[in-house]
C-alpha positions as CSV (number, residue, x, y, z in Angstrom):
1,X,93.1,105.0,96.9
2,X,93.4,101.6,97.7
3,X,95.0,99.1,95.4
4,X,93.9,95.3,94.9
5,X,95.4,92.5,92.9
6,X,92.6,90.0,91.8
7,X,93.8,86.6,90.7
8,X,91.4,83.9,89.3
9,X,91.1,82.0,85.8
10,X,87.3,82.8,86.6
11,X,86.7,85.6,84.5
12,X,82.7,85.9,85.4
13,X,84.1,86.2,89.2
14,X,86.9,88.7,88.3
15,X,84.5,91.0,86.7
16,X,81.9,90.7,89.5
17,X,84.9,91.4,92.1
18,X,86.2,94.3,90.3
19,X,82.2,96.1,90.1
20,X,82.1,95.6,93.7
21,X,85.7,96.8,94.6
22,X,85.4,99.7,92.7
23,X,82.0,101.1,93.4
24,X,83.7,101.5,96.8
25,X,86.3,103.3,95.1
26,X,89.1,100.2,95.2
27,X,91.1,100.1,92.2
28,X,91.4,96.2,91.1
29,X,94.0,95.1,89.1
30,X,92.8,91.6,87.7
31,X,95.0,88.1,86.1
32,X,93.1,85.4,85.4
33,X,96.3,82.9,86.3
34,X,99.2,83.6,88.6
35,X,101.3,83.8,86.4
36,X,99.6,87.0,85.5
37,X,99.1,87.6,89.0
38,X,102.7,87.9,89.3
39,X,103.8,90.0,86.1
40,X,101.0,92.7,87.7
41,X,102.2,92.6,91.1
42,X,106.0,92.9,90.0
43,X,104.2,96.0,87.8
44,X,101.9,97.9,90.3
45,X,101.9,98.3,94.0
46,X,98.9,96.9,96.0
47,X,97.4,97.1,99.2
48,X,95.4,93.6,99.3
49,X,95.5,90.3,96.9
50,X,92.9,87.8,96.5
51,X,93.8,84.6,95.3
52,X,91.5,81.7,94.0
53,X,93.4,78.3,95.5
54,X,92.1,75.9,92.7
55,X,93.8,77.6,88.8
56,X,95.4,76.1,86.1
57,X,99.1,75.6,86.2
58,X,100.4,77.1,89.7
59,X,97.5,76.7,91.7
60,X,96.5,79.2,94.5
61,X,98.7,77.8,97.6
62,X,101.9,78.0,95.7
63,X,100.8,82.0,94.4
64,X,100.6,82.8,98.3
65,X,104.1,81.2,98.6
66,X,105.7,83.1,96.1
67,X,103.3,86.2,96.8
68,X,104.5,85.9,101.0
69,X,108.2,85.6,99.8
70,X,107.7,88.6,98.0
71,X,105.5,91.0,99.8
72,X,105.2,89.5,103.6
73,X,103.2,92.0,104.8
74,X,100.2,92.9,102.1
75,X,97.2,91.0,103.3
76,X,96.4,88.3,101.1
77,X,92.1,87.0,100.9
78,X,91.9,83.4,99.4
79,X,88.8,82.0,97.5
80,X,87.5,78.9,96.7
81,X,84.3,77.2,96.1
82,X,85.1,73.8,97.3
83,X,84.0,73.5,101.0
84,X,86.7,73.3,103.0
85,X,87.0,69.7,105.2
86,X,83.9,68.6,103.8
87,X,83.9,64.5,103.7
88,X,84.0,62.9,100.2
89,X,82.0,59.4,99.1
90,X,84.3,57.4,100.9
91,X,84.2,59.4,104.4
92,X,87.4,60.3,104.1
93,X,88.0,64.4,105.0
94,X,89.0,66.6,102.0
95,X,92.3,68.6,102.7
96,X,91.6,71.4,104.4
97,X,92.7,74.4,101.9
98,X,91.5,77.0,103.7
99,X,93.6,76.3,106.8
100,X,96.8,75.4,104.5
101,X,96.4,79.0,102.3
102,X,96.0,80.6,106.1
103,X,99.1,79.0,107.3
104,X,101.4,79.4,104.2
105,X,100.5,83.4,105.3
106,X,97.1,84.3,103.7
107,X,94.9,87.4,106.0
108,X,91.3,85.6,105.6
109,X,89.2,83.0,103.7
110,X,86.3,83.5,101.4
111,X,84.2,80.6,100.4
112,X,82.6,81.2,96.9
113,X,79.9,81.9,96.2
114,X,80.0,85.6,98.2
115,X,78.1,88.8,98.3
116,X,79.2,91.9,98.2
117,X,79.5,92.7,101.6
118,X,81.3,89.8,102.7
119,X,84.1,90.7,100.3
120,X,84.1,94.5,101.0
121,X,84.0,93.3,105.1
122,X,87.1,90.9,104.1
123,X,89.0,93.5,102.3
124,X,88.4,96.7,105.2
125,X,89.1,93.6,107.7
126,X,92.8,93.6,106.1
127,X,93.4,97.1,104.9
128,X,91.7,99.0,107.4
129,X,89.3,101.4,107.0
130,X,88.1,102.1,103.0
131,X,88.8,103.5,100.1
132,X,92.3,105.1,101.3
133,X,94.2,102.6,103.4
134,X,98.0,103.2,102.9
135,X,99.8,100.7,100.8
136,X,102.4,98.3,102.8
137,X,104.7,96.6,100.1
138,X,108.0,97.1,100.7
């Protein structure tokens, strides 16, 4: 069975993740802040995190920091809801979080609002094939 690690202070969004993940027959573990996040992933092995970037406290890019340093090799899925390099008021360009979560080591990107499939897609896209990828933490 495949093992996944859901971390967002969203808890609408966690809920909806974990219907979806398990009707494919994914277990999901969820935290609604990383610091949660982290007590469950020092507590259970997974096989794939997702990570909201914008949470209270330790925000999303600094979870994938500590979550790479730990586990290099378990394929991490970020979400956010902002749109990533979109101009503000002013003209300026927005950081661009998606390409700073992908280089700090995250597997893919989801932009919020998703459907089901695009999040199942994500998830075989890292894992492999579903339900029973093999778990890679170390």
């Amino acid at each position: 069975m495949t093992h996944a690690l859901v971390i967002d202070d969203d808890p609408q969004i966690c809920s909806a993740i974990r219907a979806w993940l398990e009707l494919e027959g994914i277990d999901a573990i969820l935290a609604q802040s990383a610091t949660d996040g982290f007590e469950a992933f020092h507590r259970f092995n997974f096989d794939v995190m997702l990570v909201d970037i914008f949470m209270p406290k330790i925000d999303g890019l600094t979870a994938i920091k500590a979550l790479r340093k730990w586990a290099p090799k378990i394929p991490i899925i970020v979400m956010s809801g902002l749109v990533p390099r979109h101009a503000s008021q002013s003209g300026a360009l927005a950081p661009d979080w998606f390409g700073e979560a992908l280089a700090l080591g995250a597997s893919c990107c989801l932009y919020k609002p998703f459907q089901a499939e695009q999040l199942l897609a994500s998830v075989e896209t890292c894992v492999g094939e579903l339900p029973s990828a093999p778990g890679r933490r170390h």
